[in-house]
Backbone as JSON Lines, residues from 0, in Angstrom:
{"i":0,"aa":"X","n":[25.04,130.07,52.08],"ca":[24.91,129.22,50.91],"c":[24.59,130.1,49.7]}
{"i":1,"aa":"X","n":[25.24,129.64,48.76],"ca":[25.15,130.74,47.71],"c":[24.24,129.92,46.53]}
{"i":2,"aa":"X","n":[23.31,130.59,46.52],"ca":[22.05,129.5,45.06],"c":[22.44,129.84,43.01]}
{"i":3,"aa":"X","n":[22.21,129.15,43.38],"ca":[23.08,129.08,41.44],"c":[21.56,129.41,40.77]}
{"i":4,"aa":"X","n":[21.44,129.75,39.54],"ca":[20.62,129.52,39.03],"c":[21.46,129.85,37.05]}
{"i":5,"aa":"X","n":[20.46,129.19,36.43],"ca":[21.05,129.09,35.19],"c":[21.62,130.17,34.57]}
{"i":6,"aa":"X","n":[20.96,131.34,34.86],"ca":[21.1,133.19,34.52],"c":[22.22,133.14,34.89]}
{"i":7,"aa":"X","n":[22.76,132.85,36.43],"ca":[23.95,133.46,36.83],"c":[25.25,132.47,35.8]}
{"i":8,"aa":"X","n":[24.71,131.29,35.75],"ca":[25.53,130.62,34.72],"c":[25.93,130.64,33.66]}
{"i":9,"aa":"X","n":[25.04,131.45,32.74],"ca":[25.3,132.1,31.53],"c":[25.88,133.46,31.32]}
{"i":10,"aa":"X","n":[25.61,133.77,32.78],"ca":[26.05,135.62,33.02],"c":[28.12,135.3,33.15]}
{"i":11,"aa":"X","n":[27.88,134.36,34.17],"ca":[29.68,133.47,34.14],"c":[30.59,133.24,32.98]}
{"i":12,"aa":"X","n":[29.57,132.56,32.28],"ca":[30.22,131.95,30.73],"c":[30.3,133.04,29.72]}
{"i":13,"aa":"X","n":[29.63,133.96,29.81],"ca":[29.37,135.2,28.91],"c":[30.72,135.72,29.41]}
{"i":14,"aa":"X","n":[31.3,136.39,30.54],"ca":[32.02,137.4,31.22],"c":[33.14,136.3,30.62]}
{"i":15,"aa":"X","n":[33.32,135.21,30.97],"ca":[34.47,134.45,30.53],"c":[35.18,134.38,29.04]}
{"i":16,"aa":"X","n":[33.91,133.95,28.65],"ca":[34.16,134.18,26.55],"c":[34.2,135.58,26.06]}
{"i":17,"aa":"X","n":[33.79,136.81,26.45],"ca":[34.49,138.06,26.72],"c":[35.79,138.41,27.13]}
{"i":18,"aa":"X","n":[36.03,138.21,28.35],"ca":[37.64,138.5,28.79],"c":[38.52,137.46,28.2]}
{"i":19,"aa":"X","n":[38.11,136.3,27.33],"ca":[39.45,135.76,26.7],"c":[38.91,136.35,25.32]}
{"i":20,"aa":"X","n":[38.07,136.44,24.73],"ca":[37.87,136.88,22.97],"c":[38.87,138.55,23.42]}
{"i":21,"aa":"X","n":[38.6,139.05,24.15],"ca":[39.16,140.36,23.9],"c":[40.5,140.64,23.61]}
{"i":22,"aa":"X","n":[41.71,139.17,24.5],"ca":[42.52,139.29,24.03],"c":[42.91,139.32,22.9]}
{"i":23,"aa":"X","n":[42.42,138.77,21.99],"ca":[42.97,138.46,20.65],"c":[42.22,139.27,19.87]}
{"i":24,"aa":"X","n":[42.08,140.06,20.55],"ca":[40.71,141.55,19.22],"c":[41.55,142.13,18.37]}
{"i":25,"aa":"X","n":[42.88,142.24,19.25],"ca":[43.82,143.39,18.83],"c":[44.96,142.6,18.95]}
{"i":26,"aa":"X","n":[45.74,143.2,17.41],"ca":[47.19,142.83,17.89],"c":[47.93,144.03,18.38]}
{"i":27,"aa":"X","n":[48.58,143.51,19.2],"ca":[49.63,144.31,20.23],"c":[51.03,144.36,19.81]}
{"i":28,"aa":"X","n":[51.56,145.69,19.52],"ca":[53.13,145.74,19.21],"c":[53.61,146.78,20.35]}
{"i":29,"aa":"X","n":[55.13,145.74,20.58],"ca":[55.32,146.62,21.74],"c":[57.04,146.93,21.39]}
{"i":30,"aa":"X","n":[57.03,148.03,21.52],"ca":[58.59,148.27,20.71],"c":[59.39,148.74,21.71]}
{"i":31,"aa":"X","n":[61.03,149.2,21.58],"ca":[61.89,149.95,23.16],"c":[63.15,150.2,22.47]}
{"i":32,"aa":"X","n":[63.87,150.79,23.05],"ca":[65.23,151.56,22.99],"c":[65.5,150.57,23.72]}
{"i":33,"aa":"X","n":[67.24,150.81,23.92],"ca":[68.05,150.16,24.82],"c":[67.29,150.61,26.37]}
{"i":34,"aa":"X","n":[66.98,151.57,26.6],"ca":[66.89,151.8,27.55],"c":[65.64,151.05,28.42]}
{"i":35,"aa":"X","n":[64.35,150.73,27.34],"ca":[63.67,149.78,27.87],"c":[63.25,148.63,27.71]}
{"i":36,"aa":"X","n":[64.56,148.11,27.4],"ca":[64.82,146.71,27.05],"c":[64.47,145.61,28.2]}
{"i":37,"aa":"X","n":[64.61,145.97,29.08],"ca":[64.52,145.18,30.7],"c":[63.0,144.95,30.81]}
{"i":38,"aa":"X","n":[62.38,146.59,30.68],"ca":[60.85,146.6,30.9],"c":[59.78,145.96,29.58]}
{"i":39,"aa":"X","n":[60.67,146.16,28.83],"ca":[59.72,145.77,27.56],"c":[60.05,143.83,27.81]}
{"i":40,"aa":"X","n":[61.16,143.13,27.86],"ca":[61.0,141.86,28.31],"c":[60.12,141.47,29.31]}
{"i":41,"aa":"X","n":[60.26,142.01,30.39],"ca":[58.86,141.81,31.68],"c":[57.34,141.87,30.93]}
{"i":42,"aa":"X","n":[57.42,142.84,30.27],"ca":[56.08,143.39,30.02],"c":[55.52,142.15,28.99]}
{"i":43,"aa":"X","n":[56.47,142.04,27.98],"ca":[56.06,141.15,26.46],"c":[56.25,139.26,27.1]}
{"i":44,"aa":"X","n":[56.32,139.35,28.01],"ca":[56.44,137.74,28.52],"c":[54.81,138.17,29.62]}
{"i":45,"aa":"X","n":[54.8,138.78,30.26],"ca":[53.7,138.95,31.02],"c":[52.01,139.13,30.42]}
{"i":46,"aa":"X","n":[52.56,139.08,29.2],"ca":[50.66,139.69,28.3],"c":[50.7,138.22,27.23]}
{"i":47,"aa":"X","n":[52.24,137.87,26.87],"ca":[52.33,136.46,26.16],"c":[51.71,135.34,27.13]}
{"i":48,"aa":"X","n":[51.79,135.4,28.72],"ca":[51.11,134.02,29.81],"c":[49.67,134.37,30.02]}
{"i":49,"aa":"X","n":[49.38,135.77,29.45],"ca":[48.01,136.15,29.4],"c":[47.47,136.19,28.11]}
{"i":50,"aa":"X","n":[48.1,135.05,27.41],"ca":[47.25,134.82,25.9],"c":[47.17,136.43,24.9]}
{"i":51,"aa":"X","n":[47.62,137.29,25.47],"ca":[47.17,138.22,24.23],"c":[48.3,138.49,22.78]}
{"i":52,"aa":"X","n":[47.55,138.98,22.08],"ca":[48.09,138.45,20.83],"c":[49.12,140.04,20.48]}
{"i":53,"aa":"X","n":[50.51,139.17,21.14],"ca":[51.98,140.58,21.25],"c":[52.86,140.42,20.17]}
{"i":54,"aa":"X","n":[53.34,141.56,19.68],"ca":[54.15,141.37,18.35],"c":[55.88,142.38,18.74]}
{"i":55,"aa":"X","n":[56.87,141.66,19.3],"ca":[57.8,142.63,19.68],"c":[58.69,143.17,18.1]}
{"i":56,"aa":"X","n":[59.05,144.53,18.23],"ca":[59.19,145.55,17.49],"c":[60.15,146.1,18.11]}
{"i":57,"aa":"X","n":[61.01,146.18,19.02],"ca":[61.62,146.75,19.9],"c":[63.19,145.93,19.21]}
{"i":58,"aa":"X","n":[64.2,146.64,20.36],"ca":[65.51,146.17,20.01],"c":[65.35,144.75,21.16]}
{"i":59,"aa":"X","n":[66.45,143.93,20.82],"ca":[66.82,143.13,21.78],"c":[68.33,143.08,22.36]}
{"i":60,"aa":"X","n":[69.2,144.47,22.4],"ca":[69.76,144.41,22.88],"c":[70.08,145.71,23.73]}
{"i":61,"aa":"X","n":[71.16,146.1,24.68],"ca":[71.62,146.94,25.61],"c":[72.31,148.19,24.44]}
{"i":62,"aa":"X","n":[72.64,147.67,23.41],"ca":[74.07,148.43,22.72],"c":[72.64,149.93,21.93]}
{"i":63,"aa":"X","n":[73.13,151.42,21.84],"ca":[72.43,152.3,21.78],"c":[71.68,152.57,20.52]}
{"i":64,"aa":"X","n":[70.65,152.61,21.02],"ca":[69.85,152.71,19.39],"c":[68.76,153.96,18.96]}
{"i":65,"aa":"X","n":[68.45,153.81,18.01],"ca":[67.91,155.52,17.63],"c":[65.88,155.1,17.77]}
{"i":66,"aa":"X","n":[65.45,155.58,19.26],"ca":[64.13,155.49,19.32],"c":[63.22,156.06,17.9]}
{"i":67,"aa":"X","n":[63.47,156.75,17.68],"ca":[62.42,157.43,16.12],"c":[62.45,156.19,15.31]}
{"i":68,"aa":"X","n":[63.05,155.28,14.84],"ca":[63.03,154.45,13.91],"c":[62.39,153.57,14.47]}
{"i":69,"aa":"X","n":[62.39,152.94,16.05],"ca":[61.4,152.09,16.27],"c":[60.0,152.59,16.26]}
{"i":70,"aa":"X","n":[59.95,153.73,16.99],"ca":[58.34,154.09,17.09],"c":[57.49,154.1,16.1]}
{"i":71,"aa":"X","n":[58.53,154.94,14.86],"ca":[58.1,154.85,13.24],"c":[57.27,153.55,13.11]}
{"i":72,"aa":"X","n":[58.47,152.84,13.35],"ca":[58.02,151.44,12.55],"c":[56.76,150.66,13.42]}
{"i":73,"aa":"X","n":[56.88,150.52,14.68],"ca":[56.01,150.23,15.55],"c":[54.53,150.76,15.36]}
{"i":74,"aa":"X","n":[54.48,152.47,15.08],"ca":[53.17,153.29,15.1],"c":[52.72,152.7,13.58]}
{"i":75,"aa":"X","n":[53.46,152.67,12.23],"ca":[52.86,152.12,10.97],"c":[52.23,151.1,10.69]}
{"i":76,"aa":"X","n":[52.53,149.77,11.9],"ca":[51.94,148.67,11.75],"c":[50.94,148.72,13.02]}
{"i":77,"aa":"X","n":[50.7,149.09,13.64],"ca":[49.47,150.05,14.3],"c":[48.62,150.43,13.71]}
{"i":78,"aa":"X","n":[48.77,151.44,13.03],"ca":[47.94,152.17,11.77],"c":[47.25,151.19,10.75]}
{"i":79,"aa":"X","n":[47.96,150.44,10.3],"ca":[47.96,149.28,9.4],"c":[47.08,148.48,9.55]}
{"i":80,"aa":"X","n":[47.28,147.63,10.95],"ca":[46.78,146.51,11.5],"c":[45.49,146.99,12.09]}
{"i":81,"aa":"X","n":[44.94,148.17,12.37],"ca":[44.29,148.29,13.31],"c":[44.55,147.82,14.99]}
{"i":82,"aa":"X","n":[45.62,148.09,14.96],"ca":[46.67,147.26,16.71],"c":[46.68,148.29,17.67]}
{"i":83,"aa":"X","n":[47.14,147.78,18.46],"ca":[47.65,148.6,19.49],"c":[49.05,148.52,19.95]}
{"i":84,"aa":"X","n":[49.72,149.56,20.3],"ca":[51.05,149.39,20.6],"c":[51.37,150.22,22.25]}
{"i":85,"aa":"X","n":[52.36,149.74,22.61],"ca":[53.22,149.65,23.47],"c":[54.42,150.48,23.48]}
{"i":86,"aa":"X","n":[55.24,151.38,24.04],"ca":[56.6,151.95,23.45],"c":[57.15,152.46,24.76]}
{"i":87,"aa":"X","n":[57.92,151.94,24.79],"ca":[59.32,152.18,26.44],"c":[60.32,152.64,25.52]}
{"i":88,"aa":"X","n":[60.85,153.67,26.38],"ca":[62.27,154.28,26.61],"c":[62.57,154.62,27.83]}
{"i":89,"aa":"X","n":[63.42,155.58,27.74],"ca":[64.08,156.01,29.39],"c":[62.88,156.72,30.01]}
{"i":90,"aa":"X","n":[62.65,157.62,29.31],"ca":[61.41,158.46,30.09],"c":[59.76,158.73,29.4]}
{"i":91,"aa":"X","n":[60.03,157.78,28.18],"ca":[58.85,157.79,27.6],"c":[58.66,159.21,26.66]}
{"i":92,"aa":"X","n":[58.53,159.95,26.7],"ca":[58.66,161.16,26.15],"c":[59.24,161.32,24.34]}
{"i":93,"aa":"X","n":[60.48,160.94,24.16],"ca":[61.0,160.83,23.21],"c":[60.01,159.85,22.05]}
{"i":94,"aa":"X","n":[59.64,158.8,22.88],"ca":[58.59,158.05,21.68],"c":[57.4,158.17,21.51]}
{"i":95,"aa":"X","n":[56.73,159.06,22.74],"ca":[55.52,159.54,22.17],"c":[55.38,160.77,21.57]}
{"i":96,"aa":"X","n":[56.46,161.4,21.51],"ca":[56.39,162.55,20.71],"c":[56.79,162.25,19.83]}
{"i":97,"aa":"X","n":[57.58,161.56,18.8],"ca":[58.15,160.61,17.45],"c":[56.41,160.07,16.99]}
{"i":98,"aa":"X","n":[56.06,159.19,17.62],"ca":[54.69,158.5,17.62],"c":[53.63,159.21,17.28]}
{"i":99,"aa":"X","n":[53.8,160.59,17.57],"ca":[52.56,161.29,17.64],"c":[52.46,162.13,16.03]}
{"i":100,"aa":"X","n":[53.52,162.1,15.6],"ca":[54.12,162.45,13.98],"c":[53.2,161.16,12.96]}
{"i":101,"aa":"X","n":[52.74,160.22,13.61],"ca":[52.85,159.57,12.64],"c":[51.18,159.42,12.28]}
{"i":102,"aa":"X","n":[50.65,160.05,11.23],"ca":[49.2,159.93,11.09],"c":[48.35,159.1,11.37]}
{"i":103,"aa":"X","n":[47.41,159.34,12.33],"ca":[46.48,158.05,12.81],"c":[46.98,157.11,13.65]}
{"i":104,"aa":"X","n":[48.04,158.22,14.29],"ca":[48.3,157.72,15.54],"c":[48.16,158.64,16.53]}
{"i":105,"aa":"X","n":[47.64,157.98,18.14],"ca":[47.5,158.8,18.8],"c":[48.0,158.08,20.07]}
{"i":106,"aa":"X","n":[48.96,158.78,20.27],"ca":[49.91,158.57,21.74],"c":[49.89,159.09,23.17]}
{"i":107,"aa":"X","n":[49.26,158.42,23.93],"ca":[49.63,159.17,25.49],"c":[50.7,158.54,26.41]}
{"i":108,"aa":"X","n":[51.52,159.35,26.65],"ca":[52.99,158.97,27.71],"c":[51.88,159.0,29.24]}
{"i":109,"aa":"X","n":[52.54,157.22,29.66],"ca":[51.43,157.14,30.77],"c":[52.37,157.1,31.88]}
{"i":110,"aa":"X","n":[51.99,158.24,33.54],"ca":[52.57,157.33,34.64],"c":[51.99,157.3,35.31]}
{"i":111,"aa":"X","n":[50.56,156.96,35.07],"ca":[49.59,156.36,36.74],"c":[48.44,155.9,36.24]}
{"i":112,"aa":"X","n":[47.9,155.31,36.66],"ca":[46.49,154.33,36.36],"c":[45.77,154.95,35.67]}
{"i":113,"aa":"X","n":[45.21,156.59,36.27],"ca":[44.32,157.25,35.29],"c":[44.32,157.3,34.45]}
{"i":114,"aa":"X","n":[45.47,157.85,34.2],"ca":[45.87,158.4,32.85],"c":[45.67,156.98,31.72]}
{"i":115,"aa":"X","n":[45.81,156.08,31.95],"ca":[45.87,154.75,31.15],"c":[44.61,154.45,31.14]}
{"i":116,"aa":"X","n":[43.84,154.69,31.9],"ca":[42.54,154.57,31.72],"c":[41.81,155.98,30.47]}
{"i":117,"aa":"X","n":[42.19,156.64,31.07],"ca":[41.85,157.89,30.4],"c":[42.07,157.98,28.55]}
{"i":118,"aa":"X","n":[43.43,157.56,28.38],"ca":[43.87,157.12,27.19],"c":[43.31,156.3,26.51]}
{"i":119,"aa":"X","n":[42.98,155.06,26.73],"ca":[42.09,153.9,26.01],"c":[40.61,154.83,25.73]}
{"i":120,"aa":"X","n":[40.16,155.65,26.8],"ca":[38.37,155.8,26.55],"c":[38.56,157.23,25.5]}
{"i":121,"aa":"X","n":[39.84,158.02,25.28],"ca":[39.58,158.76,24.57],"c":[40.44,158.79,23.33]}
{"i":122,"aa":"X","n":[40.51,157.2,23.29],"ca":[41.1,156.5,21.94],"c":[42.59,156.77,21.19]}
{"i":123,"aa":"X","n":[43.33,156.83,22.52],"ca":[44.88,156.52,22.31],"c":[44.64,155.06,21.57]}
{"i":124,"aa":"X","n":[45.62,155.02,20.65],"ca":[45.82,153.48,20.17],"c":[47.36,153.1,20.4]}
{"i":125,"aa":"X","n":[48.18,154.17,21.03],"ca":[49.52,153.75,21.46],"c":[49.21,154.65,22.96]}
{"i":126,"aa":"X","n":[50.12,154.23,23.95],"ca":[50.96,154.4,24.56],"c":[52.35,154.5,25.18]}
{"i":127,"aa":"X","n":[53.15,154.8,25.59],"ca":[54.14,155.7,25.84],"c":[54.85,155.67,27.36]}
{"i":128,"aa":"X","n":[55.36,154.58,27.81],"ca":[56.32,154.7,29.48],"c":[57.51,154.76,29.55]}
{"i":129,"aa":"X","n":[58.41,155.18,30.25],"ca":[59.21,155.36,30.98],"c":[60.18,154.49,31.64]}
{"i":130,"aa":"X","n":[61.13,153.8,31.35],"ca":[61.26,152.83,32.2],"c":[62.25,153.43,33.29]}
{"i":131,"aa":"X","n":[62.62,154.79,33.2],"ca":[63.7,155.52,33.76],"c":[62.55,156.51,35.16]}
{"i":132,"aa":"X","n":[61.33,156.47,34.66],"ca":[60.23,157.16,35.65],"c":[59.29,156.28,36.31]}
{"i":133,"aa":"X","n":[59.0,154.68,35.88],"ca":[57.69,153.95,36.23],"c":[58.86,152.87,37.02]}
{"i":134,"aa":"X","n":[58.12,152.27,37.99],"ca":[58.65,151.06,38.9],"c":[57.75,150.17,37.8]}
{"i":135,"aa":"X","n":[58.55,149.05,37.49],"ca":[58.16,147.73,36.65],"c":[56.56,146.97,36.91]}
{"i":136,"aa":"X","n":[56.54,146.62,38.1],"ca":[54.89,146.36,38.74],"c":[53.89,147.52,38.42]}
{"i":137,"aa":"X","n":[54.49,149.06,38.58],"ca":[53.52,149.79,37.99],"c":[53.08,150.25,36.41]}
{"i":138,"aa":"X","n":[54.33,149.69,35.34],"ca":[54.39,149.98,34.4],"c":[53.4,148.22,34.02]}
{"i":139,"aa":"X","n":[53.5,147.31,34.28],"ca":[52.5,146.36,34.15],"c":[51.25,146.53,34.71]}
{"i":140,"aa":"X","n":[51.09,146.97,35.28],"ca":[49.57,147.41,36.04],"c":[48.82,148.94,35.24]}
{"i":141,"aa":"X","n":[49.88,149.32,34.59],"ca":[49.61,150.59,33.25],"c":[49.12,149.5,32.28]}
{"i":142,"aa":"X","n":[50.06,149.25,31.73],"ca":[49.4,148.47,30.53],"c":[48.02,147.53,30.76]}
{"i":143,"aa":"X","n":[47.97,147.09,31.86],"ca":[47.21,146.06,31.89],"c":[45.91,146.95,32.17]}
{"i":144,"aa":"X","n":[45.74,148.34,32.79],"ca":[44.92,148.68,32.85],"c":[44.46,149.47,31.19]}
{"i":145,"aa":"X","n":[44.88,149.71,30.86],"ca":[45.45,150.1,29.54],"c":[44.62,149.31,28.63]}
{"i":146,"aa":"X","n":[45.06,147.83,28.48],"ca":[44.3,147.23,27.76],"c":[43.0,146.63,28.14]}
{"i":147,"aa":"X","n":[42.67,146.42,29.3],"ca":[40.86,146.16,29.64],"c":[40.24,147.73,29.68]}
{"i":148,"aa":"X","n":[40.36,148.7,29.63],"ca":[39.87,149.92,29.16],"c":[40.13,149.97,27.54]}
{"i":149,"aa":"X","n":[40.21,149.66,26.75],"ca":[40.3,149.74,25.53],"c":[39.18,149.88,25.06]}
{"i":150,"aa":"X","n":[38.18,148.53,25.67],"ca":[36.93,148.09,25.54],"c":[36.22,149.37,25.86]}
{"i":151,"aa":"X","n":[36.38,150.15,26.57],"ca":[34.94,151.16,26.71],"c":[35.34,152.09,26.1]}
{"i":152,"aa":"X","n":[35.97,152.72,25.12],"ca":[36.98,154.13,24.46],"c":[35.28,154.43,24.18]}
{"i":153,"aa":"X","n":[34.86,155.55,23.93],"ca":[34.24,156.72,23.53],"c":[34.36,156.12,21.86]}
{"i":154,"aa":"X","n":[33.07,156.02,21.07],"ca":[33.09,155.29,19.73],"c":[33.48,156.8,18.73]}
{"i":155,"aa":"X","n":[33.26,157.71,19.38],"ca":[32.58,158.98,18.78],"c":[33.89,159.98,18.44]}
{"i":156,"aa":"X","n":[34.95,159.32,19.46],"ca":[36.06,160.49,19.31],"c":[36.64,159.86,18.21]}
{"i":157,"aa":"X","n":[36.73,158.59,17.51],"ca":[37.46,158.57,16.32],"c":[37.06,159.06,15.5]}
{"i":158,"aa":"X","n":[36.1,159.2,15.16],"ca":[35.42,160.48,13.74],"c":[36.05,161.63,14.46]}
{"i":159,"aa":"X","n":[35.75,162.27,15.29],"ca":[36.05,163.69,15.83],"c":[37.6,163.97,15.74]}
{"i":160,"aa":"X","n":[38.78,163.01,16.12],"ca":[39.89,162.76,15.73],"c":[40.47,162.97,14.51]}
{"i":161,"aa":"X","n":[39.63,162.14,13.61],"ca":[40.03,161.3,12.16],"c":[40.12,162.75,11.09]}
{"i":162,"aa":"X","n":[38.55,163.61,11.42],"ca":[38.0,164.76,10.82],"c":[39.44,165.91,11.22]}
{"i":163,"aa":"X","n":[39.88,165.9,12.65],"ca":[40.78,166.83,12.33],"c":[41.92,166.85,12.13]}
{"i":164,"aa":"X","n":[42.24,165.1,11.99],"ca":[43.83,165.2,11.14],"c":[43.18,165.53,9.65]}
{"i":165,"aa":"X","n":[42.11,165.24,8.82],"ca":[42.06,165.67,7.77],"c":[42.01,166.85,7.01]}
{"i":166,"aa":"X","n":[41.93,167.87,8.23],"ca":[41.64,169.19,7.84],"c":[43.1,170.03,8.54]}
{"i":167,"aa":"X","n":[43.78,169.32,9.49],"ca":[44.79,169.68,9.95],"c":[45.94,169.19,9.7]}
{"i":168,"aa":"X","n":[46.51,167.96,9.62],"ca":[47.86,167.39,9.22],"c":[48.25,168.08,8.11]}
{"i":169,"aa":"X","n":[49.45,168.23,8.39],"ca":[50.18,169.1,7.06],"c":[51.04,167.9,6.81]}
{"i":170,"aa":"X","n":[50.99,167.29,5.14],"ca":[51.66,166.09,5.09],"c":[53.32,166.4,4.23]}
């Protein structure tokens, strides 16, 4: 028999009004090439039935398109918004290195749990997959880990960050 008491009831309701306020902390842009057009639909319908607040940026079709112009545009309203973004291509690579050009942005190309964990706590605000390297269940289980690690990032590395694009970016 399991005993209730009011603590544990408020400890319930607390954890609850947490994991839904968090969705909507951040807006989410999630952008793609032709190439991860398939994964970026799975992905942007799968975080839309989980209430979080997604903004697609990506192409919507198969026919070939030039990744730098989405990431551009994707990483600026990132920057902007204070958001977080999302970015598929074939191997991921191409848009986090485009992404990573773009000031006050900071991109990690993810293919395994750690690393997505790792990224959120040391204050990636984009990420970066593969849809040509990640199986689809694992590229949702990236993001998703991705975004409930957001919440614990290290407060300290954005000054430490911020300080050395200012002394380092050559504009």
């Amino acid at each position: 028999m399991i005993k209730s008491t009011n603590n544990s009831i408020n400890k319930i309701r607390t954890i609850t009004y947490y994991q839904f306020s968090k969705k909507n902390q951040y807006k989410i842009y999630i952008g793609n090439d032709h190439a991860g057009l398939e994964y970026k639909n799975i992905i942007l319908e799968n975080l839309k039935e989980q209430q979080y607040n997604i903004i697609n940026k990506g192409t919507n079709t198969k026919q070939s398109c030039d990744y730098n112009e989405i990431a551009i545009d994707l990483c600026q309203d990132v920057f902007r918004n204070k958001g977080l973004g999302i970015l598929i291509c074939g191997s991921g690579v191409g848009m986090s290195i485009m992404a990573n050009k773009i000031k006050g942005i900071r991109c990690g190309q993810i293919n395994d749990y750690y690393s997505a964990k790792q990224a959120a706590q040391i204050g990636c605000n984009v990420i970066s997959l593969g849809s040509r390297i990640l199986g689809i269940e694992t590229a949702k289980q990236i993001v998703q880990t991705y975004l409930n690690s957001v919440q614990n990032k290290h407060m300290d590395i954005n000054e430490i960050i911020s300080q050395f694009e200012l002394d380092n970016f050559i504009q």
